[in-house]
C-alpha positions as CSV (number, residue, x, y, z in Angstrom):
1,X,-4.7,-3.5,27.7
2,X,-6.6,-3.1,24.6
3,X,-8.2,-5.7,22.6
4,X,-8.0,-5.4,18.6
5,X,-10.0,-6.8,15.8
6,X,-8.7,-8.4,12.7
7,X,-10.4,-8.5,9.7
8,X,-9.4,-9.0,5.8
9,X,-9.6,-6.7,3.0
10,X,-9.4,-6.8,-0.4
11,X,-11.2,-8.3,-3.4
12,X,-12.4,-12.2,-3.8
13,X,-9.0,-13.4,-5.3
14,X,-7.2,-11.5,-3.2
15,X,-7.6,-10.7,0.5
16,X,-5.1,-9.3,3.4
17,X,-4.9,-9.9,6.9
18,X,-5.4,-6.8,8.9
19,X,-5.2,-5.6,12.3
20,X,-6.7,-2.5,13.3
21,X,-4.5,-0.4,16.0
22,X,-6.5,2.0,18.1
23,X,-5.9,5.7,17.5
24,X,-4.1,6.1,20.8
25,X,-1.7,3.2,20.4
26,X,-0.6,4.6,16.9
27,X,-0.4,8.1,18.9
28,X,2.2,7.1,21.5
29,X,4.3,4.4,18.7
30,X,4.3,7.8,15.9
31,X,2.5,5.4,14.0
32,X,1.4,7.6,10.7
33,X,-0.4,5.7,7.1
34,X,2.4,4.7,5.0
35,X,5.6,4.3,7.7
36,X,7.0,1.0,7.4
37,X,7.4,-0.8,11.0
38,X,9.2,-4.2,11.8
39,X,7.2,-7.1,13.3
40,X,8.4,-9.2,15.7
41,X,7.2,-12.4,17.0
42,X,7.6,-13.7,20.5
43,X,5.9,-16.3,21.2
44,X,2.4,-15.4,21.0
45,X,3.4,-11.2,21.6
46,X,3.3,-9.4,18.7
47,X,5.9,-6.3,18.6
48,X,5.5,-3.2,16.4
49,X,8.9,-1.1,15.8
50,X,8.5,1.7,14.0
51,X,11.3,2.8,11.1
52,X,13.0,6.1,10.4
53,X,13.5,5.1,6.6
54,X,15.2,8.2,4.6
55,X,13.7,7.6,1.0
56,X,17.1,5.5,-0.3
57,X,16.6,2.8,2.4
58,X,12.7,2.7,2.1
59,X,12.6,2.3,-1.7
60,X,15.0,-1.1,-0.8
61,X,12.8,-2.7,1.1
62,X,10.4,-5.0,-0.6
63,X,7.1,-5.7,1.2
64,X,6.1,-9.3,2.4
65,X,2.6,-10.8,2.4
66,X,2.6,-13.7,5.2
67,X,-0.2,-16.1,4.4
């Protein structure tokens, strides 16, 4: 089990919800800085799926900011 922190970034008019993965999590998911993963809620379980976008599919996909 590991235990996360989440914190914001950003500027004053505009800040994000993050959650911080640990190095060995992203390690074992293939987790790498600009992938694109699907979320998943259930119940109060967060799932993280990582995509194998080619560059067609991933220009498609338009971003979502959850507030």
């Amino acid at each position: 089990m590991k235990i996360v922190r989440i914190g914001r970034v950003g500027s004053a008019n505009h800040q994000t919800l993050m959650i911080y993965i640990p190095k060995a999590i992203k390690e074992v998911l293939g987790l790498r800085k600009g992938m694109y993963v699907k979320l998943t809620a259930e119940g109060k379980r967060l799932l993280i799926e990582p995509l194998e976008l080619d560059e067609t599919e991933a220009s498609s996909i338009k971003p979502v900011d959850i507030k």
